[in-house]
DRENDRENBA-315580 format. One record per atom (N, C-alpha, C): x, y, z; residue in one letter. Coordinates in steps of 0.1 Angstrom, whole numbers, plus 5000, padded with zeros to 4 digits. Layout:
# residues N
XYZA/...
//
This chain:
# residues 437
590310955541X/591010915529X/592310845532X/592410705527X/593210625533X/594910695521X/596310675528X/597610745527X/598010665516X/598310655501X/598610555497X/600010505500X/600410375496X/601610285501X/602610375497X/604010385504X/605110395493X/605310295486X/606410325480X/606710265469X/607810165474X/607210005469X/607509905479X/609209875472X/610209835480X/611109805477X/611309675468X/612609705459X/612609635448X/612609435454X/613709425461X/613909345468X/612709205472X/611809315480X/611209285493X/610109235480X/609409335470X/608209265462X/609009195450X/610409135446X/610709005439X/610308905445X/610608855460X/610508765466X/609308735473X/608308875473X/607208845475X/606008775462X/606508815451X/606508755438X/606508595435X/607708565443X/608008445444X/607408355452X/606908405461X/606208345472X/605408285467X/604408425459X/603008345457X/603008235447X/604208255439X/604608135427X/604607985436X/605308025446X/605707885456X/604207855462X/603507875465X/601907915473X/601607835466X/601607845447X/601007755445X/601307665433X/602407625435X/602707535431X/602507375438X/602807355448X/602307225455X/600507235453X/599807295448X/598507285444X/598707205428X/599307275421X/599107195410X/600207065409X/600506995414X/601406845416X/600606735418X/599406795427X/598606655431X/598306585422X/597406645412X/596406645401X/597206525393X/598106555387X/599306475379X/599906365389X/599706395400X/600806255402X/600306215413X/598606215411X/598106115423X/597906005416X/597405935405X/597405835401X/598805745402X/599805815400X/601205715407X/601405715419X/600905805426X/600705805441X/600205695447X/598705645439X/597905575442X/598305415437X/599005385424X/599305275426X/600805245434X/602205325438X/603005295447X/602205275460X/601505345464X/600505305478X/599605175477X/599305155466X/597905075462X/596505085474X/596305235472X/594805295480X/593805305468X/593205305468X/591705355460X/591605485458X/591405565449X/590905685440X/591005765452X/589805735462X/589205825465X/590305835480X/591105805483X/591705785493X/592505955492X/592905985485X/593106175480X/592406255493X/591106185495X/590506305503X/591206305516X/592106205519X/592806225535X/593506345531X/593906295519X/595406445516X/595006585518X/593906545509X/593406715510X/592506755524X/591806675532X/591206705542X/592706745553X/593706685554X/595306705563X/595206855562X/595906875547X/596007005536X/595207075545X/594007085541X/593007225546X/592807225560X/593007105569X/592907165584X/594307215589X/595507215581X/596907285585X/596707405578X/596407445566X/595807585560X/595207665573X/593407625572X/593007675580X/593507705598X/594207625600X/594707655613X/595907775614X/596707745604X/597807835606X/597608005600X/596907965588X/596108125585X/595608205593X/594608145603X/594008225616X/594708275625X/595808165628X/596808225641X/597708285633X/598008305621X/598908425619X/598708535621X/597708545615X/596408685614X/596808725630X/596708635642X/596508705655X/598408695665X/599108665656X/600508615661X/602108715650X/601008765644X/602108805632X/602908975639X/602309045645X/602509145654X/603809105664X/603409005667X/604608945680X/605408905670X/605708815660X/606608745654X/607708815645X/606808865638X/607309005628X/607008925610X/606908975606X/606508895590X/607408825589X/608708865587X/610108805578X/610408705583X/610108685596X/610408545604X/609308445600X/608508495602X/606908445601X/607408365587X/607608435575X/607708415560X/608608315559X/610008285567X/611208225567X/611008055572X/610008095582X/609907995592X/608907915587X/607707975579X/606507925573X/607107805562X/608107915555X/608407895542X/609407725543X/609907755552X/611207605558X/610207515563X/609107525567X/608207375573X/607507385557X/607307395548X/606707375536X/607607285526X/608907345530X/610307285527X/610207135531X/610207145542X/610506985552X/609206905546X/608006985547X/606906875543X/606606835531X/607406895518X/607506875504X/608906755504X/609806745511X/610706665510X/609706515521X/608806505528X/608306425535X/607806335527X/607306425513X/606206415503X/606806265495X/608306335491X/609106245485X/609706155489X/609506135503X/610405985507X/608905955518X/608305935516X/607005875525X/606805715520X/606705605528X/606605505530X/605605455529X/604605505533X/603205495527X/602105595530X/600805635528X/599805685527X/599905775542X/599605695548X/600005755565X/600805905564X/602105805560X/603205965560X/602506055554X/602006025540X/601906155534X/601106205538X/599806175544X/598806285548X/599306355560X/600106335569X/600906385579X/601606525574X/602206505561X/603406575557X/602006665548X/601006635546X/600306725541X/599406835549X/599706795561X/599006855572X/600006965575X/601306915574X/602607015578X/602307085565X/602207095554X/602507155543X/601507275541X/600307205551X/599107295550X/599407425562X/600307365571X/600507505580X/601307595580X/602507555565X/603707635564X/602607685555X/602107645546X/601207745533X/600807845538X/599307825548X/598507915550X/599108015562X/600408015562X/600708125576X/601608195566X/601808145555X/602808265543X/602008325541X/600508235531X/599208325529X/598808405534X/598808385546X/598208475556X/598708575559X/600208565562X/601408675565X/601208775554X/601808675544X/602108775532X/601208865527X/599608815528X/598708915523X/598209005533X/598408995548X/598209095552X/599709235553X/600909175546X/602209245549X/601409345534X/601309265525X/601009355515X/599709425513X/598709325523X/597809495520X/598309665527X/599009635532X/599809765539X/600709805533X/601309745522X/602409775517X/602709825501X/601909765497X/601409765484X/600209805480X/600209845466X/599009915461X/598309815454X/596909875446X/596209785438X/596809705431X/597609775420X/598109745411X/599109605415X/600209585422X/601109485432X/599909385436X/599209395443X/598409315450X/597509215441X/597109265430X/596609185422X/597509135412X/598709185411X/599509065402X/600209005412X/600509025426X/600708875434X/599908765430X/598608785432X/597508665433X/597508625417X/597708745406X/598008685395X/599408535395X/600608535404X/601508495398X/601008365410X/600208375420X/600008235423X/599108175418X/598308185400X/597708115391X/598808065387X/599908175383X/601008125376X/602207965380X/601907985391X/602607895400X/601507745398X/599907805399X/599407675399X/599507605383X/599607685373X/600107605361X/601307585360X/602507595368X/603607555363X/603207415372X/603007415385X/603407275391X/602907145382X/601907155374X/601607015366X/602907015356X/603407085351X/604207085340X/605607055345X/605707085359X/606907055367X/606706855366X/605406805372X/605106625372X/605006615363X/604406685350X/604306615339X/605606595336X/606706715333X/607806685329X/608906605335X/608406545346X/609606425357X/609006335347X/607206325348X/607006115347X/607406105330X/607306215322X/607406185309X/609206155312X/609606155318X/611506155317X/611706025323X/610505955324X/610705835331X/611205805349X/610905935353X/611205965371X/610005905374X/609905845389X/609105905398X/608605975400X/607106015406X/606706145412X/607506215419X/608206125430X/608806155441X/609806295440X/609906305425X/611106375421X/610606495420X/609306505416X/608506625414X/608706745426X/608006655438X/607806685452X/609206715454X/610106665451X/611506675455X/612506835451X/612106825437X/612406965430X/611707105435X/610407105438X/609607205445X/610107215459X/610307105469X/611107155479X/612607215480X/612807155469X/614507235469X/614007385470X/613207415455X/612807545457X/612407615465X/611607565473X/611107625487X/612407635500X/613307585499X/614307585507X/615007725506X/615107695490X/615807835489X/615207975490X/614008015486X/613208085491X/613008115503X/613108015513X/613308045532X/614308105536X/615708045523X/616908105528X/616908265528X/616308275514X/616008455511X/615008505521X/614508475526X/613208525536X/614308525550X/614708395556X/615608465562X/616608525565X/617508595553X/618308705551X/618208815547X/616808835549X/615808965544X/614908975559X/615208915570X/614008945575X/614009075587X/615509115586X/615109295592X/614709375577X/614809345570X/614809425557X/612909415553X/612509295561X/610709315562X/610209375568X/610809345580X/610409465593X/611009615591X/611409675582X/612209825577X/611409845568X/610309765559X/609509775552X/608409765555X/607509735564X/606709715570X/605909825569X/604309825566X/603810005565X/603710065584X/604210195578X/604110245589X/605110275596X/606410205594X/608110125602X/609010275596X/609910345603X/610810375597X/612010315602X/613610365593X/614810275598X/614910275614X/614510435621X/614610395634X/613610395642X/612110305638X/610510355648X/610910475655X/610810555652X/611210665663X/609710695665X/609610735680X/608010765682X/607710885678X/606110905677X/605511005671X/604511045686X/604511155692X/603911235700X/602811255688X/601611215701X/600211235699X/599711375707X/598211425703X/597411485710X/597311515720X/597811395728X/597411375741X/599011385751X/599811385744X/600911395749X/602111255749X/601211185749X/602011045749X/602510975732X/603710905736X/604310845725X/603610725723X/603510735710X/603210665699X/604410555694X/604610485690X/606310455683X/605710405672X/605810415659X/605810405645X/606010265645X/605310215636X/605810075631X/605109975637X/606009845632X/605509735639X/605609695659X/606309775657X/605909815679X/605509905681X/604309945677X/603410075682X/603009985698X/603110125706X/602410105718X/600810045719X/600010075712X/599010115710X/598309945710X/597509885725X/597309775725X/595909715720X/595309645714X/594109605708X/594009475714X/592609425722X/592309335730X/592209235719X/591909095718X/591209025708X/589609035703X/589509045717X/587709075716X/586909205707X/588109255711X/587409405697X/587809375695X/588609315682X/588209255670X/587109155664X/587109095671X/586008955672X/584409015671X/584409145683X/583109265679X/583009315671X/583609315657X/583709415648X/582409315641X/581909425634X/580509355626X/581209355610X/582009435606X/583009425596X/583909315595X/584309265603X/585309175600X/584709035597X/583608995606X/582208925597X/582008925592X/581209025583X/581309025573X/582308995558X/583209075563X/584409035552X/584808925552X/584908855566X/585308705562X/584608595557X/583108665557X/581708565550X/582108595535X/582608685530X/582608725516X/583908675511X/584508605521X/585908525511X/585208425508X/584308355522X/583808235516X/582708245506X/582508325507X/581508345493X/582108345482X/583308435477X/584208435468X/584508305461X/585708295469X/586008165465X/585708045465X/584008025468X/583007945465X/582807915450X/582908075445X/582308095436X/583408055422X/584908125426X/586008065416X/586107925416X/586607875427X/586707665427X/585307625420X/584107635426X/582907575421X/583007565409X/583507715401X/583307715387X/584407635377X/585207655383X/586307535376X/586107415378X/585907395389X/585707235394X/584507175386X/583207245382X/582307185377X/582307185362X/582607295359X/582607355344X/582707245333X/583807215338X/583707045323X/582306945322X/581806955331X/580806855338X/579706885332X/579407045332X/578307095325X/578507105311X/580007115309X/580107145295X/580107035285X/580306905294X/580006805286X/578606735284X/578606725299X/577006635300X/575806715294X/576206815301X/574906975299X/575007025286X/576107075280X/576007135268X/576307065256X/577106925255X/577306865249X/578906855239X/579606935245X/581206905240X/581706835243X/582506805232X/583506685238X/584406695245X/584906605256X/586306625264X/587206715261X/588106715246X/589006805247X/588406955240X/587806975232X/587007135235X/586607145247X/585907085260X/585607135274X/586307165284X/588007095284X/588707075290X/589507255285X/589607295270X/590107415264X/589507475273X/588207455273X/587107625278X/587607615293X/587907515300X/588107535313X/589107605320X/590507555309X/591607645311X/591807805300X/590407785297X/590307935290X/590108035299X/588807945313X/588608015322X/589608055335X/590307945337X/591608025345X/592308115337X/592608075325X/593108155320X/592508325323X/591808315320X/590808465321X/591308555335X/591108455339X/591408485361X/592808555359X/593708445356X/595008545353X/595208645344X/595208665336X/595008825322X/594208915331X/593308855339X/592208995343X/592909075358X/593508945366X/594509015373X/595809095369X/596209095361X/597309155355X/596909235349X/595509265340X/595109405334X/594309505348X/593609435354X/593009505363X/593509565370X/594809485378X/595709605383X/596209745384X/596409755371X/596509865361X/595009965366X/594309875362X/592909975364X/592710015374X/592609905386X/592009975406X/593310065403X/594610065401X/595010165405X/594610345400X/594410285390X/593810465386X/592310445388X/591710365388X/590110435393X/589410415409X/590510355416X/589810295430X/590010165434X/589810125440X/589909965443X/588209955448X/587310055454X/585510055452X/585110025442X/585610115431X/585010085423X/585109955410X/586309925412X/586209815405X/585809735413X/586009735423X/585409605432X/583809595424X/583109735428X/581909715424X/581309625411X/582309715401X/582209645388X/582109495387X/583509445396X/583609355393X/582609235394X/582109285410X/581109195415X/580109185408X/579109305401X/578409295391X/578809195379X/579709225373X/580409145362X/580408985370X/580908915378X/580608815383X/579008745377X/578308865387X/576508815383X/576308795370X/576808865365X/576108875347X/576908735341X/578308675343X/578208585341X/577808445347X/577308465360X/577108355364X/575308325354X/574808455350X/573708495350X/573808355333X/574508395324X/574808325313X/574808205311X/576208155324X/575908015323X/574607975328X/573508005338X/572507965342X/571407965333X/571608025320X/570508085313X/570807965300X/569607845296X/570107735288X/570007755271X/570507735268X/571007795254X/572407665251X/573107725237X/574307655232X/575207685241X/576407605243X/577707575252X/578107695250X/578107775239X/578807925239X/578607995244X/577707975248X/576908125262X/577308055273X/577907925278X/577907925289X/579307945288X/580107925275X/581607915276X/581908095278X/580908165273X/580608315278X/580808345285X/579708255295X/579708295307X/580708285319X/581308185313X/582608135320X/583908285321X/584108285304X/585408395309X/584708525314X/583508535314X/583108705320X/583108645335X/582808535342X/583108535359X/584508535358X/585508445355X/586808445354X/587608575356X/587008665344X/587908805339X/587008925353X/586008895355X/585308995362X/585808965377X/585908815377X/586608775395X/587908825400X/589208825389X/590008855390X/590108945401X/590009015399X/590709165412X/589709175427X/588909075424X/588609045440X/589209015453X/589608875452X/590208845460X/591408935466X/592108985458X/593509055460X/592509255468X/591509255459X/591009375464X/590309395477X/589909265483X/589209315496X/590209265505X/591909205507X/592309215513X/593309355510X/593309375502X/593609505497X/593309625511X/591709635509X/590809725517X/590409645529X/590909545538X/590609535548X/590709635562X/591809715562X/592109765571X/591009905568X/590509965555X/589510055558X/588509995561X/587609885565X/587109845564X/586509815580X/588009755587X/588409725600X/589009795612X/589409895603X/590709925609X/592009905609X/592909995609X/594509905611X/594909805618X/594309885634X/594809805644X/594009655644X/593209625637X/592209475633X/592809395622X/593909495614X/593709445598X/594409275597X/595509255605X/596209125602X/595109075607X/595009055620X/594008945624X/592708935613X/592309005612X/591008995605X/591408975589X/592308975584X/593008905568X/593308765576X/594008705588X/593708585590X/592708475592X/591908605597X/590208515593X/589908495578X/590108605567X/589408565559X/590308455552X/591308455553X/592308375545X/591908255548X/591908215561X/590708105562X/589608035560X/588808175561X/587808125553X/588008095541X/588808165533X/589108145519X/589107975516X/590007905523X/590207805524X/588407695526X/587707735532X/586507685536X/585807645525X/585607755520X/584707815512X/585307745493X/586707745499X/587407635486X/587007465485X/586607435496X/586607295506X/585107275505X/584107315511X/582907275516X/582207305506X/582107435502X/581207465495X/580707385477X/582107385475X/581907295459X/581907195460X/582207135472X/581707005478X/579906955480X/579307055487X/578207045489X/577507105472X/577907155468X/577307165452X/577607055447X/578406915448X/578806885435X/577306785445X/577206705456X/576006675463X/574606705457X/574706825450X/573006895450X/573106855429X/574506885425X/574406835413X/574206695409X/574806595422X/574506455419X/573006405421X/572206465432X/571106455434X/570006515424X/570706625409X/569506685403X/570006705388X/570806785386X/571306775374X/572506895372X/573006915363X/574806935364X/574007115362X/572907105355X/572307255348X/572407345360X/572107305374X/571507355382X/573407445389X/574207445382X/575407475383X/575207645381X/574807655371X/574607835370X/573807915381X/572907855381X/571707935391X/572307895406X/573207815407X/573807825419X/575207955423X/575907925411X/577008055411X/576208165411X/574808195405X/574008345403X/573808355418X/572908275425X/572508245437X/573808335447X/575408265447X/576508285455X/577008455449X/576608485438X/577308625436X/576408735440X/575008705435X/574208845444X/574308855458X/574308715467X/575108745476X/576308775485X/577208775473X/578408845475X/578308985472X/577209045465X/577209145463X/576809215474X/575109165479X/574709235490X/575409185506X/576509125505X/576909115517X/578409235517X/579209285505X/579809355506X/579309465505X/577809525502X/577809685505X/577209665518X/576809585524X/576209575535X/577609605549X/578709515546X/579509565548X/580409655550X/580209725533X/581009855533X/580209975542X/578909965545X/578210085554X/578610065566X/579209905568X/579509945582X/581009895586X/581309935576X/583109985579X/583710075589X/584310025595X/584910135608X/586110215604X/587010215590X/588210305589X/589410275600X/589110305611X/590010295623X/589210265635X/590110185646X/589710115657X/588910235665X/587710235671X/586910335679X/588010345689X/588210535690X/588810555705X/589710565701X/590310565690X/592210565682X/592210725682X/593110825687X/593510915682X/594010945670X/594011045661X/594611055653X/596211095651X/597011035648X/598511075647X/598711195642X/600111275655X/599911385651X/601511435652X/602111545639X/603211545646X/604011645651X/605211605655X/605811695667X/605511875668X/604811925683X/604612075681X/603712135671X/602712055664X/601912075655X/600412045658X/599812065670X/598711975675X/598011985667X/596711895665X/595511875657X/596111875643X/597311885638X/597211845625X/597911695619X/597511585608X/597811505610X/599711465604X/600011345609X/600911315607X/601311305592X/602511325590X/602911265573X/602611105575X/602811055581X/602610915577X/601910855583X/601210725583X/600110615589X/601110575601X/600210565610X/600710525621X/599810325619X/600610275622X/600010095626X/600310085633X/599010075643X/598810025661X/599509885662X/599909805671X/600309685672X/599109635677X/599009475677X/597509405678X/598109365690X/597809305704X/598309295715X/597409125711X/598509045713X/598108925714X/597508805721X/596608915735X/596308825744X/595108745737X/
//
């Protein structure tokens, strides 16, 4: 039975709050102010996909090596340092000369993002509870509805985009500044850390040291052997296959397929984010008093049943149905299986193996609704449901598949024990350090 968190410092989870507001706010800017993007450049429509292809190979890059670099670095640096190249590459945004620069500066943007992402969610699955962990990921919805409202509100003022990009990097500057004047105050919060690591004498006779410099060294290759951490990181990409696809397409079917008009379709779509956020904010509440299993369970089920709706052909209402029941039922996933990674993996695997999946997260955001919208151009927009039904039963059977073969703790880990008290366990979690070779 895994030790629950203490209780995270006031400080440490405001600004962790903030983060994920900043996370995603440069997501919602494109959308609104590529079309002026596109005629100060004068590129074609589709020329966006450099941006976002930059974007997702600096994501995916920087997310993985944090996961395996965050042990050596320490979070708060990690967070500070992440946070200030996100800075620099949102100000690149606003003085870029032409198309060239920006996809450069989007590449930078992509490696400050995904090493916060990465940092931050594996700082807080150790640190925080259900409840915390799912209204982070609630407030980076929050973040992705403010940033349009941030462009909308420059071009209706008669600004530039540039000013958009300009205002979000201020913000992000200052946010680096708080990250790095907080950043022993991350490492003193750290699960497992006390004010002085003072070592904890094991079983065996040898010290232990508490915290983020545990002796205790983990090759890369056990990790990489774990048949759990596979798994889990196939199930981000499953995931959030499953949330992007469904927004990204949802108007598509709801116009062509069901027959609404643009602005009722466009309502149901942000009915359906909408859902995403309310459900992380109420669910929280819930994993924390019933489990983070078991709502996982639920939820996943709840996924199927609505994917099950939209695929089932009938009036727009059942699909607009089906929509907020994946929305409200997805909620507490993402935040809950990095939540439970380290029972899953182990401690001494958990960062690395949350930087796999965070990447894949990213993948699975990228390829996969990509290759759907392909099978929709080639057949018809209907075939949208039976494909989300398709992606959630196997999210389902790939997470109990996984949960059977969850390791708890690294094979060969002693159990922490403390002073003069053999065989009985420690008051507090010991977190092995990952050894970064």
């Amino acid at each position: 039975m895994s030790t629950p968190p203490a209780r995270p410092r006031a400080a440490l989870l405001l600004l962790s709050y903030l983060a994920f507001v900043s996370l995603g706010l440069p997501d919602g800017l494109l959308g609104v102010s590529w079309p002026s993007i596109r005629g100060d450049f004068d590129v074609p429509t589709e020329a966006v996909g450099w941006v976002l292809t930059a974007g997702t190979v600096g994501y995916l890059t920087s997310s993985v090596l944090a996961g395996f670099t965050l042990a050596r670095v320490g979070v708060g640096a990690l967070l500070a340092g992440s946070t200030l190249l996100a800075s620099l590459a949102l100000t690149g945004y606003s003085v870029s000369p032409v198309l060239v620069v920006l996809v450069g500066c989007a590449l930078l943007l992509g490696l400050g993002s995904g090493a916060v992402d990465s940092g931050l969610n594996a700082y807080a699955a150790g640190a925080f509870g259900p409840r915390h962990m799912n209204w982070l990921h609630a407030f980076f919805g929050l973040g992705v509805a403010i940033g349009p409202l941030i462009m909308t509100a420059v071009l209706s003022a008669g600004l530039a985009w540039r000013w958009g990009y300009g205002i979000v990097a201020a913000a992000q500057l200052v946010l680096a500044a708080a990250f790095a004047l907080t950043v022993r105050a991350w490492h003193r919060g750290a699960p497992g850390s006390t004010e002085a690591d003072a070592p904890v004498p094991t079983e065996a006779g040898a010290a232990i040291q508490a915290g983020p410099t545990s002796a205790v060294r983990v090759p890369v290759r056990a990790t990489l052997r774990l048949p759990a951490v596979w798994s889990g990181t196939l199930a981000f990409v499953l995931y959030v296959a499953i949330e992007v696809s469904a927004g990204l397409w949802a108007f598509l079917l709801l116009t062509e397929g069901r027959g609404l008009s643009a602005a009722l379709a466009g309502g149901c779509v942000s009915a359906y984010w909408g859902s995403l956020f309310i459900g992380r904010v109420v669910q929280g509440l819930v994993a924390e008093r019933l489990g983070a299993g078991l709502v996982l369970r639920v939820s996943l089920a709840g996924m199927a049943v609505g994917a099950a709706l939209i695929a089932v052909p009938g009036p727009a209402l059942l699909a607009v149905l089906g929509l907020v029941v994946v929305g409200f039922a997805a909620a507490p996933v993402f935040p809950l299986l990095t939540l439970t990674t380290a029972e899953r993996v182990g401690a001494a695997h958990a960062d690395r193996a949350i930087g796999l999946q965070i990447g894949a997260a990213g993948v699975g955001a990228a390829l996969v609704p990509a290759g759907l919208g392909v099978l929709i151009g080639n057949t018809s927009v209907q075939v949208l449901g039976s494909a989300l039904l398709v992606l959630a039963l196997a999210l389902i059977a790939l997470y109990e598949w996984g949960d059977r073969r969850s390791t708890g703790r690294p094979t060969g880990q002693p159990a922490p024990t403390q002073p003069g008290r053999e065989g009985q366990p420690a008051s507090g979690p010991v977190r092995p350090v990952v050894d970064g070779r």
